[in-house]
N, C-alpha and C positions, 0 to 999 in steps of 0.2 A: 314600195314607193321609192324614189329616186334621192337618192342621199346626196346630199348637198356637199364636195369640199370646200371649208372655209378657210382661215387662218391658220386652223389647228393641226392640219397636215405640215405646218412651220414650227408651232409650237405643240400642246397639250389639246388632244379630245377629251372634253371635260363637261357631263350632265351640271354637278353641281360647282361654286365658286366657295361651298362655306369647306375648311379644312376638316378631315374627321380624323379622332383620335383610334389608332388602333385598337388598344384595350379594351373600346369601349364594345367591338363588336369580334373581337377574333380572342381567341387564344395563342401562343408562344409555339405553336405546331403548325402541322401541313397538311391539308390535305388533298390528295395525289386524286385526281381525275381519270379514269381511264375511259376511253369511249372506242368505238366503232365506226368508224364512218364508210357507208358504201354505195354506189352505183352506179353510175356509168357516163356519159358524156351528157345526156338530157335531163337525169335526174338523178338525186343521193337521200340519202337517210341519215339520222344522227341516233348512233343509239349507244345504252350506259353498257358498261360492258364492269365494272367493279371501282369501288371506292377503297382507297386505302389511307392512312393518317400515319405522319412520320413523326418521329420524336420534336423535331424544331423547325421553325419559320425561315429564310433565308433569304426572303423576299422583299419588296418594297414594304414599307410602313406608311409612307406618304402617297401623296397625291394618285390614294388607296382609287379613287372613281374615276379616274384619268387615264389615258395612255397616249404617249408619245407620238406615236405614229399608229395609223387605223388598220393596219397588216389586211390580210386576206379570211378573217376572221376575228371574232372574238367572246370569250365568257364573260360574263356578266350575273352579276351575285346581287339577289334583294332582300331582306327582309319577308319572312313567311307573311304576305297577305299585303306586301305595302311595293309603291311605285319607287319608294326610294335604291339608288344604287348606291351599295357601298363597300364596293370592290370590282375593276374592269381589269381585263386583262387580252390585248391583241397578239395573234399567232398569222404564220401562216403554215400549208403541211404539202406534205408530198401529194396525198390523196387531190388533191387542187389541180396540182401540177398533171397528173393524171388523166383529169377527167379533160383535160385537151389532149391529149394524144389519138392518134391513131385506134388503138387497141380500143379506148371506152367507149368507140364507135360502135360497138358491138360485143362489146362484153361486162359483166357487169362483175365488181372487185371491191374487196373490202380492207382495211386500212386501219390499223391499230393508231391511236394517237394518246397523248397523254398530257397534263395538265397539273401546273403545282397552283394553290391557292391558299387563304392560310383561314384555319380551321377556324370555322365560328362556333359562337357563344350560343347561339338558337337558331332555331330553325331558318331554314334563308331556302330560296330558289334561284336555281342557279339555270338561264338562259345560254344555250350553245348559238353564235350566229355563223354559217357562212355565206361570203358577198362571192357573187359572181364578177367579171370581169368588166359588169358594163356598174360595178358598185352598189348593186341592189342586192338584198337580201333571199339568197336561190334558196335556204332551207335555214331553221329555225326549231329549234328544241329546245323546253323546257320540260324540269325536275326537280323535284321537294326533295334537301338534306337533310334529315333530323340525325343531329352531333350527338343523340345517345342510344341511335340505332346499333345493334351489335353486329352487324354482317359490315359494319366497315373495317376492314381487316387492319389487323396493326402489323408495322413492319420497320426493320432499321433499328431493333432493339437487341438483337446479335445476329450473328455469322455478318458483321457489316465488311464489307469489302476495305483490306487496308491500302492505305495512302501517307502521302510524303507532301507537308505543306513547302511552295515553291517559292510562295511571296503572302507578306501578310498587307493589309491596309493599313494606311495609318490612326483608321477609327473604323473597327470592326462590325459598332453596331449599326453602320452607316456605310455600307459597300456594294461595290458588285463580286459576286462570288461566280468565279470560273473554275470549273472541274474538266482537268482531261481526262481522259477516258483508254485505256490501252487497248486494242484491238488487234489481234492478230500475230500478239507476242508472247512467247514458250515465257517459263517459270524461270528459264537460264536466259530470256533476252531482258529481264526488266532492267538492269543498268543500261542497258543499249536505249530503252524505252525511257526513263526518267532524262537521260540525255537528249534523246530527241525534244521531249517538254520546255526542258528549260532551253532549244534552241528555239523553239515556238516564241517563247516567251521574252525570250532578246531582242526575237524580228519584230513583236508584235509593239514591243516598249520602246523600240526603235522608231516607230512611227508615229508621229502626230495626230491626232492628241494623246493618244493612249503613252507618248511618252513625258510629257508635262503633266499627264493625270493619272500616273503609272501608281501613284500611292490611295488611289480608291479600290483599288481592284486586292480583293485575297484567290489566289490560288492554291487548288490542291493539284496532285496528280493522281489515281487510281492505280492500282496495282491489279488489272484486271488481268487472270491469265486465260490463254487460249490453249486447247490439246494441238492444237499445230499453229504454225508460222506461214503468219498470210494471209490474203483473203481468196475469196473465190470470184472466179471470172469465167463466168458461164461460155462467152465465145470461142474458149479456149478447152472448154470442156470439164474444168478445174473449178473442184468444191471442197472446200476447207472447211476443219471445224472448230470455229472461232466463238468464241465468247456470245460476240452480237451478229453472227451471220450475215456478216457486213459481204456486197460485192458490188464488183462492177458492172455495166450494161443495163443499169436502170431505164426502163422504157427503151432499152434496146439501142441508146445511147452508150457508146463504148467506154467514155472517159468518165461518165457521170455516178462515181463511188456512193453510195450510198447503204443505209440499214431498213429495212421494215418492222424488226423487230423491240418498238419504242417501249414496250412491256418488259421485255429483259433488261432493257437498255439502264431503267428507273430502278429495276430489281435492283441492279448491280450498283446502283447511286444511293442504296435507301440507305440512310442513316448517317450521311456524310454531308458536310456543309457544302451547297451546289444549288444554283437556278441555271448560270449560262455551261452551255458541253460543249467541249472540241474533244473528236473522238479521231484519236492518232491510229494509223492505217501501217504497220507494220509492209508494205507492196513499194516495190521500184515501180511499179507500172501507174503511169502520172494520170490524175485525178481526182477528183474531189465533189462536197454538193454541203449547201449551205442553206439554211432555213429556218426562215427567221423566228423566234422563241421558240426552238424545236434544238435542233444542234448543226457543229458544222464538222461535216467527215473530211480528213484530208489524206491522202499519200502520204510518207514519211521520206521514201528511198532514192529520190531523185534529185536535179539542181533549182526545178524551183518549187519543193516544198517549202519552203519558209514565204516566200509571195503568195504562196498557194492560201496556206493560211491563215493568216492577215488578210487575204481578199476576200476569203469563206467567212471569217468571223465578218465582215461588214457587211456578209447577209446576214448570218445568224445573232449578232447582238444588233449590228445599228439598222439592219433594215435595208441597207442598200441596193440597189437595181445592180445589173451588168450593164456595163454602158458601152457593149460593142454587139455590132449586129451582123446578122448572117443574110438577111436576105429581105422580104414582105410576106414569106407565108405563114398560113397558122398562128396569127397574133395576137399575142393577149392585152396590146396595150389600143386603146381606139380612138378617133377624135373627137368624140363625143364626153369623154372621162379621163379626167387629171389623172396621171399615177400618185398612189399613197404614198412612193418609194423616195426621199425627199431628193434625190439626186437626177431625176430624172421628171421631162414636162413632155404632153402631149398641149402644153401652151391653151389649153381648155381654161383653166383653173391656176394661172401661173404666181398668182396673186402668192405673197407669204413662203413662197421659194428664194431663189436667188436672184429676182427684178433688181433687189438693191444693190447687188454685186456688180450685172450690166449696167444699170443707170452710174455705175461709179467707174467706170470702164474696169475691172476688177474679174470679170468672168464675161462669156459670152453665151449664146444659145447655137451648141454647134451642131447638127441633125446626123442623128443615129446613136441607136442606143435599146436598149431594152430588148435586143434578139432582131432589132426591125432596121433599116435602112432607110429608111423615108416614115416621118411624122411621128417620131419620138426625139426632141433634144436632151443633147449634156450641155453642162456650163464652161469642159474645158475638152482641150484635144485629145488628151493623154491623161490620166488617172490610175490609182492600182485597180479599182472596179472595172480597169479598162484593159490593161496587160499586164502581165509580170515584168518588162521592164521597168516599167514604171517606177522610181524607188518611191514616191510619194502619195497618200490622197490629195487627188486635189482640192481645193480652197471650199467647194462645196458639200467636199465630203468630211472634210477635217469641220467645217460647223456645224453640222450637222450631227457629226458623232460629239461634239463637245456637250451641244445641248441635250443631247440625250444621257451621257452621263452625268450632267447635271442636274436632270429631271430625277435620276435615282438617288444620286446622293448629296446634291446642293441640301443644308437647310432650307426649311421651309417654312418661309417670311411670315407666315401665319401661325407658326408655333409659339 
């Protein structure tokens, strides 16, 4: 059935309006999703692949049946035997991005994906959704947890991976928690590696809002090592053996850095305070790939890693579109369906975007964006979602990320 966007791609998608108390249904823990997803450009499957539960929760507490933005996906957790929800959470994944290419036309591929939620008190069922591109619901799986099954594997209780905290929040039990992730650096590169982080982390506190709201955020850094320096770039012939089998030429796209490996990825996370990943890319060779509640991979070695990612985390934390385009073909965005991405309008659904900004002469609707040339707008000419020169987000993209950080750690008026 054909899902309506309302306001709430502005603000919060939210089933119910009354506030619920965590306690009342979760435990002080995690637990870790792992699924399957596979097949091909016409059709997919969702299947459980292992549950895991980590020592502690690191995740929202609030506005537990809500999410921000509608992504390309979402979990949804109910009570065993009741309509009520009471915990959502939206994602999008590679696998997605996939089943438009070329290759799915004809081959059928499987896609490891992974999921933090926070461990309930009884039984619950937990619904996988993913939306197709015209916003409808292309496959749909549900699954009964019982929290005293013993096959949910416990992990994050030793051999945890050590780390170096970067920046704390200025109220802990109220943040967003960012883990980098080392990738493709020897046991002799980690001072080279902690410095790269915290040069991450200057460009990122540098920019608006994430620099006026630089005191929600705790960071760590990981100390992941790799048997060699680097990653692998298949076009080149070159396979390295890295931590997270991170490389380049993802769907055969040269620039586009990425991992498949989201199961090691969490291995090497378990037991460390973390929901959002930037996973640093030890390679001079430029690029990167950002996705949204999943993680965002970048280059380390060139002049504009630090643009790079600050651009990637506004996929991977705030959701943000690319707002430069290459051409009309193979498009995921259409006229018939508003994008969820709040920085970007196919003018279907433009309502609870940035109308108010135009109607104030403050931003405009300028055409091109989302990969497409014709019939997807931005609000401005120039953006970081739009170049690396760019030194700033623009006006759309700075409210956009505001209110999303305030959706995780604003109090909430109902407490």
């Amino acid at each position: 059935m054909k899902k309506i966007l309302a306001v709430s791609l502005l603000l919060f998608l939210s089933i119910s309006s009354n506030a619920q108390r965590f306690e009342d249904y979760f435990e002080d823990r995690t637990l870790r999703l792992d699924y399957t997803f596979a097949g091909d450009h016409e059709q997919s499957s969702i299947y459980v692949d292992e549950l895991v539960t980590l020592p502690r929760w690191y995740g929202k507490r609030q506005h537990l049946n809500e999410v921000p933005l509608r992504g390309n996906g979402q979990i949804i957790m109910r009570p065993h035997g009741k309509d009520e929800i009471i915990f959502r959470h939206s994602f999008s994944t590679l696998f997605q991005e996939w089943m438009a290419t070329e290759e799915a036309k004809h081959t059928k591929k499987s896609f490891e994906n992974v999921f933090l939620v926070p461990f309930p008190k009884d039984t619950v069922e937990i619904t996988v959704e993913l939306y197709d591109y015209h916003d409808e619901t292309a496959v749909s799986m549900t699954h009964t947890v019982v929290p005293t099954d013993i096959m949910i594997r416990q992990a994050g209780k030793r051999d945890v991976t050590p780390y170096d905290v970067l920046h704390q929040a200025a109220d802990t039990t109220r943040c967003i928690r960012i883990a980098f992730v080392a990738e493709g650096y020897t046991a002799d590169e980690m001072d080279h590696y902690i410095s790269d982080c915290q040069k991450a982390i200057g460009s990122l506190f540098n920019h608006e809002p994430f620099k006026s709201m630089q005191d929600r955020f705790s960071i760590i850094a990981l100390k992941s090592v790799s048997e060699e320096s680097g990653t692998s770039e298949p076009a080149k012939g070159i396979w390295k053996n890295t931590v997270l089998g991170s490389h380049f030429d993802t769907f055969y796209s040269d620039r586009y850095l990425t991992t498949l490996h989201l199961k090691q990825l969490h291995n090497v996370l378990a037991g460390t305070p973390y929901e959002h990943i930037i996973i640093l890319v030890n390679t001079e060779h430029y690029g990167g790939g950002g996705i949204y509640n999943s993680y965002n991979l970048c280059y380390t070695g060139g002049k504009h890693f630090l643009p790079v990612v600050v651009h990637e985390f506004g996929h991977s934390f705030g959701g943000l579109g690319d707002e430069y385009g290459y051409g009309n073909d193979d498009p995921i965005y259409f006229a018939d369906t508003e994008p969820w991405e709040p920085n970007l309008t196919t003018q279907h659904h433009f309502i609870g975007k940035w109308e108010d900004l135009v109607k104030e002469g403050k931003a405009g609707l300028i055409e091109g964006g989302g990969y497409l040339t014709k019939g997807v707008w931005r609000g401005y000419e120039n953006c970081r979602m739009r170049t690396n020169e760019e030194p700033e987000f623009c006006l759309v993209c700075r409210r956009a990320l505001t209110r999303l950080i305030d959706f995780y750690t604003k109090p909430d008026t109902a407490e």
